[in-house]
C-alpha positions as CSV (number, residue, x, y, z in Angstrom):
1,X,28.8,-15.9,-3.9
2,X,31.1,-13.5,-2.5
3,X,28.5,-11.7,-0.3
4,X,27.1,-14.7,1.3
5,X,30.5,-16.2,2.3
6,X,30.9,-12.9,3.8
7,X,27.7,-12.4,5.5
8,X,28.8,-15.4,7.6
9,X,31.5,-13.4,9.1
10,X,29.0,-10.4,10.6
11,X,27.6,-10.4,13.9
12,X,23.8,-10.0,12.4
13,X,20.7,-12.6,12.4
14,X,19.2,-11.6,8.9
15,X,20.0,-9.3,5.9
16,X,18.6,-8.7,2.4
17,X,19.6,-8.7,-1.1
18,X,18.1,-7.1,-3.4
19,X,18.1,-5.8,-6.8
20,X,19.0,-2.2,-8.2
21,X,14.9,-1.1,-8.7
22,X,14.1,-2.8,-5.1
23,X,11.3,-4.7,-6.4
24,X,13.1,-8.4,-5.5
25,X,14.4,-9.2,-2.8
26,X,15.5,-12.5,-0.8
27,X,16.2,-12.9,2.9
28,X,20.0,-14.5,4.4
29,X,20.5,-16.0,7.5
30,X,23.9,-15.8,9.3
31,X,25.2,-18.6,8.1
32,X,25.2,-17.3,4.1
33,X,22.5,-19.3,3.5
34,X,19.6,-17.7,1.0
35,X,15.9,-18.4,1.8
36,X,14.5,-19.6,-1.6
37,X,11.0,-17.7,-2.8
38,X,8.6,-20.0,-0.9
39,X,10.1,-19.4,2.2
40,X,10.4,-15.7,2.0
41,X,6.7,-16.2,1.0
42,X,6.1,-18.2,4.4
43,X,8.6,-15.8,6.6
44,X,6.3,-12.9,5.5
45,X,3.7,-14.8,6.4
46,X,4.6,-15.7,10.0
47,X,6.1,-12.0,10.8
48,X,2.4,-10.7,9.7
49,X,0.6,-13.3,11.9
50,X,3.0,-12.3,14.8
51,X,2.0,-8.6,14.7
52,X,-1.7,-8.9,14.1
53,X,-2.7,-9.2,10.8
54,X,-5.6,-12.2,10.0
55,X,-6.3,-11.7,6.1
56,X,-4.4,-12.8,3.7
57,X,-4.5,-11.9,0.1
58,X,-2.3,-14.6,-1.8
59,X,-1.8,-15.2,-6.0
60,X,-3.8,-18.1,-7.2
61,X,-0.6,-20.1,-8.0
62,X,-0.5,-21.4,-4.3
63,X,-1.6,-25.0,-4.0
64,X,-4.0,-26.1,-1.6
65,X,-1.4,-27.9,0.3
66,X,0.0,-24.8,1.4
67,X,-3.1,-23.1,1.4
68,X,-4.3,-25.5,4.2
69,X,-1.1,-24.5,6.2
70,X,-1.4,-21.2,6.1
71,X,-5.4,-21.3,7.5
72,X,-4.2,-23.5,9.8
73,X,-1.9,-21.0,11.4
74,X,-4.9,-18.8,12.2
75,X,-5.4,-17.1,8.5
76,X,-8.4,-16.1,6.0
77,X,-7.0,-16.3,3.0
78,X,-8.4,-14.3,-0.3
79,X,-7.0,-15.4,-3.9
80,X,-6.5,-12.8,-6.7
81,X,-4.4,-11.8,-9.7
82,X,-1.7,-9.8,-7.9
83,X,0.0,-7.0,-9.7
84,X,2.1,-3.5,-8.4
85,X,-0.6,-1.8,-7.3
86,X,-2.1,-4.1,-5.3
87,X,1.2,-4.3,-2.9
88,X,0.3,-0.3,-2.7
89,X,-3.6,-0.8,-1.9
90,X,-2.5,-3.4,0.7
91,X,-0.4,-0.9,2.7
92,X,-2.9,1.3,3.7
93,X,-5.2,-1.9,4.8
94,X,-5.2,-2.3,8.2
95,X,-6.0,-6.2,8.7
96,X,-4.9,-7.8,5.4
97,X,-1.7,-8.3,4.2
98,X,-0.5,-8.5,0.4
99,X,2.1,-11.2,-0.1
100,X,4.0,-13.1,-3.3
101,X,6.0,-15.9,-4.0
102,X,8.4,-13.5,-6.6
103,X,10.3,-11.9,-3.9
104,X,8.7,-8.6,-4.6
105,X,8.2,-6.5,-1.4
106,X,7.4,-3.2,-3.6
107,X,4.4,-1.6,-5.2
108,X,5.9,-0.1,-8.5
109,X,8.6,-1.5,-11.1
110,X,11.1,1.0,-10.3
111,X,12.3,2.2,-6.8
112,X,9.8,4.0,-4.7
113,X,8.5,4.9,-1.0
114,X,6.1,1.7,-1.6
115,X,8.7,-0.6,-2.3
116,X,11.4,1.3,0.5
117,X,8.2,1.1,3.2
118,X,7.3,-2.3,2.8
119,X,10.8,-3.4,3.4
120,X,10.7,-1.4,5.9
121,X,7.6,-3.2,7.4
122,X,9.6,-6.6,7.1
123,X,11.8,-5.7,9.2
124,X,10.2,-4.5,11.8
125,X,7.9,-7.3,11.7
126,X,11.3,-9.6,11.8
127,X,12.2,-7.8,14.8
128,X,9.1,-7.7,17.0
129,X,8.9,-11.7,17.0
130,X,12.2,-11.9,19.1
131,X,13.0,-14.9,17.5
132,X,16.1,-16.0,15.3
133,X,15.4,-16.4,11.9
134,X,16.9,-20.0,11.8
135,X,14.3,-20.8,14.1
136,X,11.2,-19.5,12.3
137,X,11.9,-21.0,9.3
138,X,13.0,-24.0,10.6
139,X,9.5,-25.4,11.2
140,X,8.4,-24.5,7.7
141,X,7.1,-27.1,5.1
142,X,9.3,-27.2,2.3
143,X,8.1,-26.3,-0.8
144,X,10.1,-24.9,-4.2
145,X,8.8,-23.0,-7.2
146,X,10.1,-22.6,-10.5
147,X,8.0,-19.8,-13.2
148,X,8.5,-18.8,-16.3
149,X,7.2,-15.9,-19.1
150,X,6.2,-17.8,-22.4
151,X,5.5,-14.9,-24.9
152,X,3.1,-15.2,-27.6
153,X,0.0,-13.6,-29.4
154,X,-3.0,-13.3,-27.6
155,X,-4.6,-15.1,-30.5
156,X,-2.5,-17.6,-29.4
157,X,-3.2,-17.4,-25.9
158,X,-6.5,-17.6,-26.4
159,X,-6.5,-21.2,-28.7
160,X,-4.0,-22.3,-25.7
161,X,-6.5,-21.7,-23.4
162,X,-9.5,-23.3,-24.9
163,X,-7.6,-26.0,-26.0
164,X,-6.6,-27.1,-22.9
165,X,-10.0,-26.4,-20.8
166,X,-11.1,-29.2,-23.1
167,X,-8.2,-31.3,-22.8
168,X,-9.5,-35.0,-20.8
169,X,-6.1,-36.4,-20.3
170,X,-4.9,-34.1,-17.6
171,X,-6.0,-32.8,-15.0
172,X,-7.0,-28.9,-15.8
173,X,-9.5,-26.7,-14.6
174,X,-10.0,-22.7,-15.0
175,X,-8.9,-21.0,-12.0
176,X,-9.7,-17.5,-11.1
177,X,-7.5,-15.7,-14.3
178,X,-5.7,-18.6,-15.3
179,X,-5.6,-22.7,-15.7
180,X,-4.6,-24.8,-12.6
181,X,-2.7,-27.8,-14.2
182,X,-2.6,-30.8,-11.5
183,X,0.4,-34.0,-11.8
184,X,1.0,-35.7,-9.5
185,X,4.4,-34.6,-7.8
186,X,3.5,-30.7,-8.8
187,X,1.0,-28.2,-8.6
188,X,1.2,-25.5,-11.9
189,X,-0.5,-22.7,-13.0
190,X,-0.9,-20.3,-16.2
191,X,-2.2,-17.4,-16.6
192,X,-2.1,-14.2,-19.0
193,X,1.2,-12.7,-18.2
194,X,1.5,-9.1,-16.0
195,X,4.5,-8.1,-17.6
196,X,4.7,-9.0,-21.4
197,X,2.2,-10.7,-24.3
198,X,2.4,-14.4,-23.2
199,X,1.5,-16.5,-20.6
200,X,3.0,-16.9,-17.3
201,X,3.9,-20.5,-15.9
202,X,4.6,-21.9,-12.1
203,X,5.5,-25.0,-10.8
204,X,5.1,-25.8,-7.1
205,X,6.5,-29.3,-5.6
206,X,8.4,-30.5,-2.6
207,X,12.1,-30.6,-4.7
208,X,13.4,-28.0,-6.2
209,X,14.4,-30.4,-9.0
210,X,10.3,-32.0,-9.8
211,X,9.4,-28.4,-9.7
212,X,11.7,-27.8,-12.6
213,X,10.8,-31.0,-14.5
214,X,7.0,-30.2,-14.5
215,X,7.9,-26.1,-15.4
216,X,9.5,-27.7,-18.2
217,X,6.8,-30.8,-19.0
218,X,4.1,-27.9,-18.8
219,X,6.0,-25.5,-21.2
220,X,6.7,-28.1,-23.8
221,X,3.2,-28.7,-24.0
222,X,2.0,-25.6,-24.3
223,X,4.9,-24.7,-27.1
224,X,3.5,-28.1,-29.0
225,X,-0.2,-26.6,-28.8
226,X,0.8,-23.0,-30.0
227,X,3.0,-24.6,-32.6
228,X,-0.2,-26.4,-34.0
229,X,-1.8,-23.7,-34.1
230,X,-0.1,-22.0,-36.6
């Protein structure tokens, strides 16, 4: 795009982009390349362990892949439903730290001194490490996500979920609000979705590309069960 061919040309180690509300953001580097949501999610991560922080409180959609690498960097995590208000609660703690995979660094769903002062908290946590940000994430394990909003009726939502709670031919089991769904090259979760009447779906893998396949395996099944439910 035209701003990251021209970030390229400024003397700076990082900058963001982000949207007109500020509620999503993602990091560039200096040479135009844009961090995808996992590792803004693990760049977060590392500036809060650099300046102090030793709680984590992370979205239930993380597998336990990368859940192992983050305790292993010195972390106690806690898993919960996320939503806005929790990035606002999470501000005022003093030893945890709230963090997403959706590039959200703000409390509210339009523009507001949360949202403004946790950006504002990235970057100084960026700058305090004294380290290039091509060589922080350089060492991080590569992990993609894909997600996607499936809306439907809650009646619906409900059969989904009891339907496949009892299905025996894949791996599912209920996982704090939602369903963990395991294959083999992809971790996925649904839960009730935060923003609309539906479901919200992730995908986590090691390629971008198996992350998409399995978002798309998962949300042809679940169209096929709501469809037989009618």
């Amino acid at each position: 795009s035209y701003i990251l061919s021209n970030f390229k040309n400024l003397n700076i180690d990082f900058g963001f982009i982000f949207d007109k509300n500020l509620i999503h953001y993602s990091t560039v580097i200096n040479n135009g390349y844009l961090l995808n949501p996992i590792q803004n999610f693990l760049l977060q991560i590392f500036c809060a362990y650099e300046n102090g922080f030793n709680i984590i409180n992370i979205p239930p959609y993380i597998p336990s892949s990368l859940m192992d690498y983050i305790e292993k960097i010195g972390f106690k995590i806690r898993i919960f439903p996320l939503n806005y208000r929790d990035f606002s609660r999470s501000l005022l703690e003093a030893k945890s730290v709230t963090i997403d995979c959706e590039n959200r660094f703000g409390a509210n769903p339009i523009c507001g001194p949360d949202s403004i002062l946790a950006l504002l908290n990235l970057i100084f946590f960026i700058s305090k490490t004294n380290k290039s940000l091509v060589k922080i994430i350089k060492d991080f394990p590569e992990y993609y996500i894909t997600n996607t909003i499936l809306e439907c009726s809650s009646e619906e939502i409900f059969y989904l979920f009891e339907n496949l709670k009892s299905n025996n031919e894949m791996k599912i089991y209920p996982y704090y609000n939602g369903l963990s769904v395991n294959f083999d090259e992809a971790d996925c979760f649904i839960q009730p979705s935060q923003h609309y009447l539906g479901i919200d779906i992730y995908s986590i893998s090691r390629s971008y590309e198996t992350s998409l396949k399995y978002l798309t395996i998962l949300r042809k099944i679940i169209q096929n069960l709501i469809k037989h439910s009618k």
